[in-house]
mmCIF entry with sequence, helices, sheets and N, C-alpha, C, O atoms, coordinates in Angstrom:
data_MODEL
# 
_entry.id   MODEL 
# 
_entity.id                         1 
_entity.type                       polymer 
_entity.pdbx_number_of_molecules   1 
# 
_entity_poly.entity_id                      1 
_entity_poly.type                           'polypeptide(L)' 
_entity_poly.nstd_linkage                   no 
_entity_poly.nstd_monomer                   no 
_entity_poly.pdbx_seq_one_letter_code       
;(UNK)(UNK)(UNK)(UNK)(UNK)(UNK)(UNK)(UNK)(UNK)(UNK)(UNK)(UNK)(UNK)(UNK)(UNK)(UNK)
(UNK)(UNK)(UNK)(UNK)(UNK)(UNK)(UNK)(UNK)(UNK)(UNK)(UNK)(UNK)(UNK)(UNK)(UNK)(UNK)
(UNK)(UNK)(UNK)(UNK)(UNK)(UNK)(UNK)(UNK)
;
_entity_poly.pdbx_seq_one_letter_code_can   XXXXXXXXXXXXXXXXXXXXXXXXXXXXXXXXXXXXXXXX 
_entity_poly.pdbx_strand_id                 A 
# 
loop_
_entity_poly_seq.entity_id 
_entity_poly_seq.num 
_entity_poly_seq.mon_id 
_entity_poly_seq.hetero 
1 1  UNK n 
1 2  UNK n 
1 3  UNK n 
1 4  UNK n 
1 5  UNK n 
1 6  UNK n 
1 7  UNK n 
1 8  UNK n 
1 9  UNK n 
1 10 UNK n 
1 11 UNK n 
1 12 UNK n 
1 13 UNK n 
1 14 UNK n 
1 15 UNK n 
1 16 UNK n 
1 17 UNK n 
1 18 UNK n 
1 19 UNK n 
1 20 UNK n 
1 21 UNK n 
1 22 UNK n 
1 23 UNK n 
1 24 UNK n 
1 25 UNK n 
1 26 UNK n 
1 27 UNK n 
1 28 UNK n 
1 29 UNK n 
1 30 UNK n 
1 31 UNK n 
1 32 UNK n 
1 33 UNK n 
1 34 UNK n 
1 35 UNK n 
1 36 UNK n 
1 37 UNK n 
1 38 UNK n 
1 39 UNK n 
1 40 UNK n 
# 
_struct_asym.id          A 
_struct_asym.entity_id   1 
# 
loop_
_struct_conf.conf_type_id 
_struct_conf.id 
_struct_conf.pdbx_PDB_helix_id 
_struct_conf.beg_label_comp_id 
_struct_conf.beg_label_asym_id 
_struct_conf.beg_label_seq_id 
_struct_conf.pdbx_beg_PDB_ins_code 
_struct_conf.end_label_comp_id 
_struct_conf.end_label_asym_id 
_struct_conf.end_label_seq_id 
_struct_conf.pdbx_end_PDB_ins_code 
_struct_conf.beg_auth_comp_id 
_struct_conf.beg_auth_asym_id 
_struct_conf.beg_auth_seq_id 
_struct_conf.end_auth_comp_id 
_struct_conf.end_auth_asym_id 
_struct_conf.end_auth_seq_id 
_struct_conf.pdbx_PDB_helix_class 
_struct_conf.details 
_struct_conf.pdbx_PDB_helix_length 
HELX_P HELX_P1 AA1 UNK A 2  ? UNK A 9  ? UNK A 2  UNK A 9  1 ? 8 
HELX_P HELX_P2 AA2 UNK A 12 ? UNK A 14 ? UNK A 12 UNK A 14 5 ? 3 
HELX_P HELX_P3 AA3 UNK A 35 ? UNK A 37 ? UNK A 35 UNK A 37 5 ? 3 
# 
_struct_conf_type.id          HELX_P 
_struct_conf_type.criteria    ? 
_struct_conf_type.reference   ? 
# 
loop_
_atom_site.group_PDB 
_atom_site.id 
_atom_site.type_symbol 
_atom_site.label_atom_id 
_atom_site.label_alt_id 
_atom_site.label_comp_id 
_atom_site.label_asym_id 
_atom_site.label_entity_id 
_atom_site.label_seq_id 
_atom_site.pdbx_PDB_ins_code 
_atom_site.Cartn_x 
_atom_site.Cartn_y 
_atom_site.Cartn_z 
_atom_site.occupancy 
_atom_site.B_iso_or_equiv 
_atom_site.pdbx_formal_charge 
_atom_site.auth_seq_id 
_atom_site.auth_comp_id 
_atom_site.auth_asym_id 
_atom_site.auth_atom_id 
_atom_site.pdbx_PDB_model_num 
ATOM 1   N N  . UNK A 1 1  ? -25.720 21.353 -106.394 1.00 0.00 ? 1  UNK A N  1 
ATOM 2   C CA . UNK A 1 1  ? -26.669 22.055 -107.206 1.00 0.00 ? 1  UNK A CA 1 
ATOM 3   C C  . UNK A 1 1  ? -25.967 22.680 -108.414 1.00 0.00 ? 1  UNK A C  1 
ATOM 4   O O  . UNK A 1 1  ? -26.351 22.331 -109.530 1.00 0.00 ? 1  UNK A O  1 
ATOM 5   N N  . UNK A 1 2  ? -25.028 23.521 -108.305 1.00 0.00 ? 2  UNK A N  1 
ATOM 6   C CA . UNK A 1 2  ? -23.908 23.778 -109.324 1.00 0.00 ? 2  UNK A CA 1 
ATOM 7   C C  . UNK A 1 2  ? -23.963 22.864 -110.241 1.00 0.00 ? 2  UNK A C  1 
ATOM 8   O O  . UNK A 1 2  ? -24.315 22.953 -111.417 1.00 0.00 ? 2  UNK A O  1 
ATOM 9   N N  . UNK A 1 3  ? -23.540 21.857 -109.550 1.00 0.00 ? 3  UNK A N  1 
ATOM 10  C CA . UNK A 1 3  ? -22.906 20.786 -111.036 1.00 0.00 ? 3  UNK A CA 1 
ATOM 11  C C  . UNK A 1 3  ? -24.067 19.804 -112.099 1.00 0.00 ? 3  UNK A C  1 
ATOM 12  O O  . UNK A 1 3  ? -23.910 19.020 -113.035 1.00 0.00 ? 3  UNK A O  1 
ATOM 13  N N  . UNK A 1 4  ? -25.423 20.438 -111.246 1.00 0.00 ? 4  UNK A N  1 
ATOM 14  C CA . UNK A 1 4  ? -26.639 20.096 -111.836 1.00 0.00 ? 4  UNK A CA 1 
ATOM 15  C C  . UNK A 1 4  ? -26.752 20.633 -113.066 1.00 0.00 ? 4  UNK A C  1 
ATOM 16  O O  . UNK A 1 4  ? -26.659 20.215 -114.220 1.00 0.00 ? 4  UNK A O  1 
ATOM 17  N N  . UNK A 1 5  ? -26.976 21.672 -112.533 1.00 0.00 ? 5  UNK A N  1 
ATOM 18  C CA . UNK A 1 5  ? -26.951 23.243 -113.602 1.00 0.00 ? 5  UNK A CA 1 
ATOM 19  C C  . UNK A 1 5  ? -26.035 23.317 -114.894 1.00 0.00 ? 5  UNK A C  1 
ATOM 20  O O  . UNK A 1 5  ? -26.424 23.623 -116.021 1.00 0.00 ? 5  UNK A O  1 
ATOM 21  N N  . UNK A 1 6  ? -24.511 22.920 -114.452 1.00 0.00 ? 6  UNK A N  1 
ATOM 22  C CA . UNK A 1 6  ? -23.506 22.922 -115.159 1.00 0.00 ? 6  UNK A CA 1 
ATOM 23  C C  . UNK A 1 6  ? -23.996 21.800 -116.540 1.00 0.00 ? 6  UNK A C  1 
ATOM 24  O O  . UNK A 1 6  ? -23.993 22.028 -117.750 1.00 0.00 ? 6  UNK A O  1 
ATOM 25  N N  . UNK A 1 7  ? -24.331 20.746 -115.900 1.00 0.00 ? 7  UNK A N  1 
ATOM 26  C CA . UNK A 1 7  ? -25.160 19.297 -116.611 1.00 0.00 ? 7  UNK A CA 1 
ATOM 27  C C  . UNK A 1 7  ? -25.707 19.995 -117.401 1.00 0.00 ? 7  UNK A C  1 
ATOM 28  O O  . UNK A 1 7  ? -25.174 20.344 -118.454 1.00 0.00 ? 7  UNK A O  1 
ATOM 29  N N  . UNK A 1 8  ? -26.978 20.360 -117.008 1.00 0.00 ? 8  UNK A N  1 
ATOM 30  C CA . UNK A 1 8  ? -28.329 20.601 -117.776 1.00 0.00 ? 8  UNK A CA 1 
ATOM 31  C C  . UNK A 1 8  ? -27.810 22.086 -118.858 1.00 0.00 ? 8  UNK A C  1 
ATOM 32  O O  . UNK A 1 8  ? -28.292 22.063 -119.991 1.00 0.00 ? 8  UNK A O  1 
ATOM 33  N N  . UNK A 1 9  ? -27.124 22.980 -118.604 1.00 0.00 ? 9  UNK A N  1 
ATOM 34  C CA . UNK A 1 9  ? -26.523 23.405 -119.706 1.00 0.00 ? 9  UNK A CA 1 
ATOM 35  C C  . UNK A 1 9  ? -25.655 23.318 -120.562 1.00 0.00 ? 9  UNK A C  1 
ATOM 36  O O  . UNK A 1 9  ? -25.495 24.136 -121.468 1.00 0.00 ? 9  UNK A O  1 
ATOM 37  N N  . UNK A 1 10 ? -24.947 22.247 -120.362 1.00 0.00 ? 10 UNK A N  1 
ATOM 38  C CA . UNK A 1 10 ? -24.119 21.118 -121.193 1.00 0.00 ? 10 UNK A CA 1 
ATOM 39  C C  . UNK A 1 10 ? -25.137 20.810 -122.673 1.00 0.00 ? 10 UNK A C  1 
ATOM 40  O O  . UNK A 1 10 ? -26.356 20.949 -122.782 1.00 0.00 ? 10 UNK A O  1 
ATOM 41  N N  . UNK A 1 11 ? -24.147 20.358 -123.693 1.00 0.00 ? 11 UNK A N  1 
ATOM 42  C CA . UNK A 1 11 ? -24.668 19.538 -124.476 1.00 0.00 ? 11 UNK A CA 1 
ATOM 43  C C  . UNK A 1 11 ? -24.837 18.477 -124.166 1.00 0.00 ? 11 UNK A C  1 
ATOM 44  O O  . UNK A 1 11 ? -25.447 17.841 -125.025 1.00 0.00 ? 11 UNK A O  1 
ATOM 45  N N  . UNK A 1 12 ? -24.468 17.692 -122.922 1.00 0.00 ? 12 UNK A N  1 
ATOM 46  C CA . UNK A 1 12 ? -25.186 16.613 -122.628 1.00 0.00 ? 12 UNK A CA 1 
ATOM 47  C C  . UNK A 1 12 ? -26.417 16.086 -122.445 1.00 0.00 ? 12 UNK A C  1 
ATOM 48  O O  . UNK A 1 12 ? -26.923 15.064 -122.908 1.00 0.00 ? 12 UNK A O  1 
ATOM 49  N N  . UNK A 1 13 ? -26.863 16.967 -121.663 1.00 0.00 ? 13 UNK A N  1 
ATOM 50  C CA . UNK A 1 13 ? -28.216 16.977 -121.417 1.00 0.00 ? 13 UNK A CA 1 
ATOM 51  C C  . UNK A 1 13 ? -29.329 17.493 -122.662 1.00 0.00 ? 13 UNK A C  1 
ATOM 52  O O  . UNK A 1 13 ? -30.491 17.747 -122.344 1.00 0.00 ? 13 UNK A O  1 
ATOM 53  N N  . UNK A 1 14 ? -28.958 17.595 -123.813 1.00 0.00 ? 14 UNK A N  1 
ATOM 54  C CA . UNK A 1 14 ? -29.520 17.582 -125.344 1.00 0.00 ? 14 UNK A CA 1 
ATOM 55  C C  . UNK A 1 14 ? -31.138 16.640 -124.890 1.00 0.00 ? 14 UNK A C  1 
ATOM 56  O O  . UNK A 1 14 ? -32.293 17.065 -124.873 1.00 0.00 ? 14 UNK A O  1 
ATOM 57  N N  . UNK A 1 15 ? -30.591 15.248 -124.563 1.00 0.00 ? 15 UNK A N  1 
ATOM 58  C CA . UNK A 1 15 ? -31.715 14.258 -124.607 1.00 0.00 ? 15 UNK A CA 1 
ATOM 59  C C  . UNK A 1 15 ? -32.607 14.992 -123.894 1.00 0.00 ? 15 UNK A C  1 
ATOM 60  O O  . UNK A 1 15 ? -33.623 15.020 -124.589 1.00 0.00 ? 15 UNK A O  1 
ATOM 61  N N  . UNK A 1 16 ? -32.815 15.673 -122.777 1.00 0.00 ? 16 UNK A N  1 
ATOM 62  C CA . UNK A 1 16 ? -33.223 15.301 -121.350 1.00 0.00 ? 16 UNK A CA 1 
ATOM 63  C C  . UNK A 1 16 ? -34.310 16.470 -121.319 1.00 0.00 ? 16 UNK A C  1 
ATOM 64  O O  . UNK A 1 16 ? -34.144 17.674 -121.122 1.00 0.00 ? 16 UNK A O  1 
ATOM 65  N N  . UNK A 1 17 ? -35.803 15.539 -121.649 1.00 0.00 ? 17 UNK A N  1 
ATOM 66  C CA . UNK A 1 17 ? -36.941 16.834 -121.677 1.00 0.00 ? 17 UNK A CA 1 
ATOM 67  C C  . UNK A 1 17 ? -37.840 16.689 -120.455 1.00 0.00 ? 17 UNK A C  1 
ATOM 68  O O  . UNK A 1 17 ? -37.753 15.623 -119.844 1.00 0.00 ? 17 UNK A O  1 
ATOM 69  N N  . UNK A 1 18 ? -38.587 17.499 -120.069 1.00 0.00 ? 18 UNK A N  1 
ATOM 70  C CA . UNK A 1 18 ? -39.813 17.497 -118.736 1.00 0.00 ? 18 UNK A CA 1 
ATOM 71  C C  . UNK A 1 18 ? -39.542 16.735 -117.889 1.00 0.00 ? 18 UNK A C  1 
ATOM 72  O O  . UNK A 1 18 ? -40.460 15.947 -117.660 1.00 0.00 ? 18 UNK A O  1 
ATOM 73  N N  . UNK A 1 19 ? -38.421 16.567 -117.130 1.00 0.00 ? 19 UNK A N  1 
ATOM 74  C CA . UNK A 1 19 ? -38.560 15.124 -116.174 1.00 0.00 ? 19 UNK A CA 1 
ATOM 75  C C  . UNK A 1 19 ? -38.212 16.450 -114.372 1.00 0.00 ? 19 UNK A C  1 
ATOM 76  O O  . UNK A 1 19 ? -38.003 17.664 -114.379 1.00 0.00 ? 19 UNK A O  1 
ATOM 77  N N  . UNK A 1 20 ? -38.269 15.800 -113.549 1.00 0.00 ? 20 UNK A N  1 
ATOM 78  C CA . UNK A 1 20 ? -37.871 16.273 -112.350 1.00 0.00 ? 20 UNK A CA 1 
ATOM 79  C C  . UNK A 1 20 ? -36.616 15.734 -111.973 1.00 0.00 ? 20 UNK A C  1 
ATOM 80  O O  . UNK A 1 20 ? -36.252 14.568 -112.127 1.00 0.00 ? 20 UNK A O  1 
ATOM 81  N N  . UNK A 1 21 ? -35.853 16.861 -111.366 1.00 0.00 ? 21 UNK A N  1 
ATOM 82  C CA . UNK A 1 21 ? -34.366 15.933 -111.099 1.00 0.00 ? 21 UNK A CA 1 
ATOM 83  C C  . UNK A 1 21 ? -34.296 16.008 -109.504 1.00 0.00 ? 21 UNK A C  1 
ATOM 84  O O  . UNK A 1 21 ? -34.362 17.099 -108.938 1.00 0.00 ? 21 UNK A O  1 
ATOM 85  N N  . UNK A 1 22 ? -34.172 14.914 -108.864 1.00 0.00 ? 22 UNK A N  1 
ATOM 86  C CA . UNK A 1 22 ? -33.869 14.809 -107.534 1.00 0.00 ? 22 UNK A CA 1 
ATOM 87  C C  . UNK A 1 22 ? -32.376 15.233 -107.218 1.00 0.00 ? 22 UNK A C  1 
ATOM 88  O O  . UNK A 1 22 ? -31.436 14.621 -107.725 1.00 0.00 ? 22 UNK A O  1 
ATOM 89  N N  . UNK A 1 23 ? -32.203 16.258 -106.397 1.00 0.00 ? 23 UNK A N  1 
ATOM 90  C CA . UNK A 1 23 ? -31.098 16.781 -105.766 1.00 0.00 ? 23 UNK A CA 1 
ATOM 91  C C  . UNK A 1 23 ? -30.941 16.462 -104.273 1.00 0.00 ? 23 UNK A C  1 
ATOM 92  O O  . UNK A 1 23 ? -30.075 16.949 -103.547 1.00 0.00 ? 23 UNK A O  1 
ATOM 93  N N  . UNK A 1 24 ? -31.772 15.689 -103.949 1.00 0.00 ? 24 UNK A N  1 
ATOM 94  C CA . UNK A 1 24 ? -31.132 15.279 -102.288 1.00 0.00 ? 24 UNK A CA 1 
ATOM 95  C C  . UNK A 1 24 ? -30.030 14.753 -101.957 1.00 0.00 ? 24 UNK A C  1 
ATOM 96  O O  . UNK A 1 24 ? -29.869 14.462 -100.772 1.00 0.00 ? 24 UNK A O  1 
ATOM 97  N N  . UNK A 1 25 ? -29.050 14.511 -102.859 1.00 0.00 ? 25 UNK A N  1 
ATOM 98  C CA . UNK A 1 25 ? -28.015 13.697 -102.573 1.00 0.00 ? 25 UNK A CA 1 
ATOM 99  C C  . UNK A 1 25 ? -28.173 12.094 -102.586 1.00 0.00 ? 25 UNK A C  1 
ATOM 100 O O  . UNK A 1 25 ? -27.254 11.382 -102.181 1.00 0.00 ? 25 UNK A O  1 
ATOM 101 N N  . UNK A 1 26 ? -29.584 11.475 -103.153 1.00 0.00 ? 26 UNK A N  1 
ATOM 102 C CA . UNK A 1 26 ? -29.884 9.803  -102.817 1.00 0.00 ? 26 UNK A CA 1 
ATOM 103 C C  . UNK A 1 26 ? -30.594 9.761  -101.625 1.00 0.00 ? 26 UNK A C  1 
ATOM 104 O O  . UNK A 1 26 ? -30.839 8.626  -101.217 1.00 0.00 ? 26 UNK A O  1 
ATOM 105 N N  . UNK A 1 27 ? -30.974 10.658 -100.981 1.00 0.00 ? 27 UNK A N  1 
ATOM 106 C CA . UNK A 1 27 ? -31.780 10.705 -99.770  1.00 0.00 ? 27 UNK A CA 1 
ATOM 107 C C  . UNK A 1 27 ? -33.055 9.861  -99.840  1.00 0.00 ? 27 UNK A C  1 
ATOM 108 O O  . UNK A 1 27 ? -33.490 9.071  -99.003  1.00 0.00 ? 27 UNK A O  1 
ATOM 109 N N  . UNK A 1 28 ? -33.611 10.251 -101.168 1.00 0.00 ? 28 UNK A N  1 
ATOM 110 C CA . UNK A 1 28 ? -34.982 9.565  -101.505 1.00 0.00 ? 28 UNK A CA 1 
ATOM 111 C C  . UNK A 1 28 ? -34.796 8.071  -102.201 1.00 0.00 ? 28 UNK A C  1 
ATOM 112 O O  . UNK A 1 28 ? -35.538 7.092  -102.117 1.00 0.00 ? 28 UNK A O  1 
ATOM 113 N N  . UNK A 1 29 ? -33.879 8.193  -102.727 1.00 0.00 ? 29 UNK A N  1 
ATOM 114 C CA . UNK A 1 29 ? -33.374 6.952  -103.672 1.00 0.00 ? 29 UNK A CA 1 
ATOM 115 C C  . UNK A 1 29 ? -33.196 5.427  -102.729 1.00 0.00 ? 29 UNK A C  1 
ATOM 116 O O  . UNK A 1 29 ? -32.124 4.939  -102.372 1.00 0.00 ? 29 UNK A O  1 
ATOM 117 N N  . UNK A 1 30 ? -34.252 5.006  -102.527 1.00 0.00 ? 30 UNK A N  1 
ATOM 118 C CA . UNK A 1 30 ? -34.771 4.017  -101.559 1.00 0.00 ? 30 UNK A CA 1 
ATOM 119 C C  . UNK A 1 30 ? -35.971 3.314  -102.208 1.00 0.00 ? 30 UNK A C  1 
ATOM 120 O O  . UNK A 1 30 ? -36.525 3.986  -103.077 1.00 0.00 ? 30 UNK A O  1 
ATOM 121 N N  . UNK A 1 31 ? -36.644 1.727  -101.891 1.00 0.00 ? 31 UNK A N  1 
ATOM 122 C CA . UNK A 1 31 ? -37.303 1.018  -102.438 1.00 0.00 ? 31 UNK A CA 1 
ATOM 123 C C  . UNK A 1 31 ? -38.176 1.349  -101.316 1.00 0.00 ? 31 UNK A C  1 
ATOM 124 O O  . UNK A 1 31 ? -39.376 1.235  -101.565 1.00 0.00 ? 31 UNK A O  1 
ATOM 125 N N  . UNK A 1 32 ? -37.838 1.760  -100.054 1.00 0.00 ? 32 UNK A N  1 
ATOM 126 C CA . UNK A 1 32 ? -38.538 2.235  -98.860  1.00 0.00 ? 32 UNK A CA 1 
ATOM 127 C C  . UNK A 1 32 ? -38.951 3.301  -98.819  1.00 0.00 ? 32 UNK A C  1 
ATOM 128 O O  . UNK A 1 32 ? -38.267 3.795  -97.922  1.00 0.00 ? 32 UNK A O  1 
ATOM 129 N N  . UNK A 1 33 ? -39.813 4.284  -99.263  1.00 0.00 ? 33 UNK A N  1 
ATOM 130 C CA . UNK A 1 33 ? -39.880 5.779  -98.884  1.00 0.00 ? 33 UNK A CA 1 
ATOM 131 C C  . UNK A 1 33 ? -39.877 6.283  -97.721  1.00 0.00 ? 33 UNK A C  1 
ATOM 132 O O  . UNK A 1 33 ? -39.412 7.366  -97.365  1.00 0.00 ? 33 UNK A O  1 
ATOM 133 N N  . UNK A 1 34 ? -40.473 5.383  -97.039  1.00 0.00 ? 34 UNK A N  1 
ATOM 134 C CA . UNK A 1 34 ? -40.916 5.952  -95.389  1.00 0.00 ? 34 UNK A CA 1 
ATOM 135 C C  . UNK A 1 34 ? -39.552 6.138  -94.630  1.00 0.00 ? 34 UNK A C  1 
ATOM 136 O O  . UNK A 1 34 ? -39.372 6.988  -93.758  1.00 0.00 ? 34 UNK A O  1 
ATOM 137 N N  . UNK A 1 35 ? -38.563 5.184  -95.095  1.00 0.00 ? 35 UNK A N  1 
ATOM 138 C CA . UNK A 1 35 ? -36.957 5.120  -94.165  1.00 0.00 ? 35 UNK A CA 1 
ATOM 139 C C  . UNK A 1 35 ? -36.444 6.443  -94.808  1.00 0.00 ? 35 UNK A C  1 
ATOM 140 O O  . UNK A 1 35 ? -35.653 6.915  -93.991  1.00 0.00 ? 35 UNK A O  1 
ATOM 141 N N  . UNK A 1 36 ? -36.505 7.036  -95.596  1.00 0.00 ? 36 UNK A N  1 
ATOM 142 C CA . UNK A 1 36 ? -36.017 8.442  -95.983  1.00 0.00 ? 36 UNK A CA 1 
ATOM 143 C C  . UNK A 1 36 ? -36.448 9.799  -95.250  1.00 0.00 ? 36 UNK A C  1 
ATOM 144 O O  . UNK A 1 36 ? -35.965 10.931 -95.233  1.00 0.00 ? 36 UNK A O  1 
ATOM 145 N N  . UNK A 1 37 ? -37.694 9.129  -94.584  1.00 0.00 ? 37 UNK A N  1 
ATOM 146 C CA . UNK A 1 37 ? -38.336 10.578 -93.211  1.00 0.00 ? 37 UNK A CA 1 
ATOM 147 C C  . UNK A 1 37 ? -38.051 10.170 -91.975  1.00 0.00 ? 37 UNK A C  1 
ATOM 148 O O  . UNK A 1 37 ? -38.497 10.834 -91.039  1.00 0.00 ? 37 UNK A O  1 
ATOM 149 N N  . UNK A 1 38 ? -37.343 9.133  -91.746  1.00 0.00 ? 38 UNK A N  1 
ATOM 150 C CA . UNK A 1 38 ? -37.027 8.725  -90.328  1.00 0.00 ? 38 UNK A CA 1 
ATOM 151 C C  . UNK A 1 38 ? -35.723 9.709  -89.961  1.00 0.00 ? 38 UNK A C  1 
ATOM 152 O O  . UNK A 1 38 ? -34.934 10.279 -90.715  1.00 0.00 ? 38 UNK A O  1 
ATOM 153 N N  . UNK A 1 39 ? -35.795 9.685  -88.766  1.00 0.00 ? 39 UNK A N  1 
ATOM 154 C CA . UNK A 1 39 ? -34.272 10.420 -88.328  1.00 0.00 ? 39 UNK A CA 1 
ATOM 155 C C  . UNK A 1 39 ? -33.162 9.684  -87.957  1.00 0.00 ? 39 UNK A C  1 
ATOM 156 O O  . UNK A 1 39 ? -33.187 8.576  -87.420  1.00 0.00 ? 39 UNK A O  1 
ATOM 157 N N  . UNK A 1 40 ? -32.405 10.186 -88.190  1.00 0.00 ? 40 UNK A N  1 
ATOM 158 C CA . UNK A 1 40 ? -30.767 9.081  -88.120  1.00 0.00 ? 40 UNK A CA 1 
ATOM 159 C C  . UNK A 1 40 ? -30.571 8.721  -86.731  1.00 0.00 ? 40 UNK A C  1 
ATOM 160 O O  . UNK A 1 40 ? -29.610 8.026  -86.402  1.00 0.00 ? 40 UNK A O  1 
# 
């Protein structure tokens, strides 16, 4: 989460307007959604 933050107050993040940023770690980042609520 830190290094989100760190980002988004960067001049990097200049471009970067209204969007949502996923912080799960890639949890969601699947073509499957449903395999992301299953349990390990």
């Amino acid at each position: 989460m830190a290094q989100l933050i760190c980002f988004l107050s960067s001049d990097l993040a200049s471009y970067i307007t209204g969007t949502m940023i996923d912080v799960s770690g890639g949890k969601f980042a699947t073509q499957m959604p449903w395999l992301a609520h299953r349990e390990p």
